[in-house]
ZADOKOL-936885 format. One line per 2 residues: their letters; for each residue z, y, x of C-alpha. Coordinates in steps of 0.25 Angstrom, whole numbers, plus 5000, padded with zeros to 4 digits. Layout:
a) Z Y X ~ ...;
***
This chain:
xx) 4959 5073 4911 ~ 4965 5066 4922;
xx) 4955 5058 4935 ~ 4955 5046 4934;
xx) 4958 5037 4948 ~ 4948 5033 4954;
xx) 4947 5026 4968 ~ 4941 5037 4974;
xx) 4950 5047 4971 ~ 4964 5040 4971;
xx) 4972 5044 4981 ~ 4984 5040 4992;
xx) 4997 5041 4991 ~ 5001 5035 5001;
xx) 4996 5030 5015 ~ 4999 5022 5026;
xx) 4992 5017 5038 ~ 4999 5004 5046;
xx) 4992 4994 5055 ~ 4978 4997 5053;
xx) 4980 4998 5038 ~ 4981 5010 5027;
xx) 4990 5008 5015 ~ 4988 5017 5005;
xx) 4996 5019 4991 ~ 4985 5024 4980;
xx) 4991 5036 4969 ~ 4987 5024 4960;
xx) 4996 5015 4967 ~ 4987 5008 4973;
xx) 4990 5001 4989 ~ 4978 5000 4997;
xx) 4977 4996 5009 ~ 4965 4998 5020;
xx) 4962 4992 5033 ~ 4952 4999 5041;
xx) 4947 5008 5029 ~ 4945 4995 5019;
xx) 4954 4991 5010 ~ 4963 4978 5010;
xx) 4962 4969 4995 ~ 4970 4964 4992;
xx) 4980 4974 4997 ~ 4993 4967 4995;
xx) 4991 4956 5005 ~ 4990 4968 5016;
xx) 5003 4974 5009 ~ 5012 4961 5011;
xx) 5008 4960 5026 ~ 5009 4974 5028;
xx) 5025 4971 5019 ~ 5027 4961 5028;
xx) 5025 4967 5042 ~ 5033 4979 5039;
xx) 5043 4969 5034 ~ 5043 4974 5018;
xx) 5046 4967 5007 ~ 5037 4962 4998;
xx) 5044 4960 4985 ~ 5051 4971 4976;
xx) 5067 4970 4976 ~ 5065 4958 4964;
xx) 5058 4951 4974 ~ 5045 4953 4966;
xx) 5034 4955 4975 ~ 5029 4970 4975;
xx) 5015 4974 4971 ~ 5004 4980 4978;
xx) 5009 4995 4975 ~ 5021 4992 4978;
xx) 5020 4985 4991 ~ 5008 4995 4995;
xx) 5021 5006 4993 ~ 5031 4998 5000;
xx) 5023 4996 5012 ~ 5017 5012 5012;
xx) 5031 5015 5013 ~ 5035 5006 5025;
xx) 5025 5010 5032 ~ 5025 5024 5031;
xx) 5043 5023 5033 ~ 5040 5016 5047;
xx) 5033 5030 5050 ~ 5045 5036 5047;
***
């Protein structure tokens, strides 16, 4: 019988640390984002400046704007490119 996920034991995928923040992508798909070891509700607000300032769209290629996940995933990626 497969676990269940719980909070406690889902894990990252994917991490990134910029400006005093900790972006993380959850297996579950999840985007959270910490400042200081809390964790920023609602995200998405923190996800658009973030977009903004490294000068990302927000919308898809329809113009439709993208979700948490899909934002969240946008930004990882940015950031951790600019590390090369």
């Amino acid at each position: 019988m497969a676990q269940q996920k719980t909070k406690e034991n889902v894990r990252s995928i994917a991490e990134v640390s910029y400006e005093g923040l900790t972006i993380r992508e959850m297996e579950t798909g999840t985007i959270e984002v910490e400042s200081q070891g809390k964790l920023l509700t609602p995200a998405m607000r923190v996800l658009r400046e973030l977009a903004i300032q490294l000068q990302l769209a927000i919308t898809n290629s329809q113009g439709n704007p993208y979700n948490m996940r899909q934002l969240g995933k946008v930004v990882i990626e940015k950031i951790k490119d600019r590390r090369g």
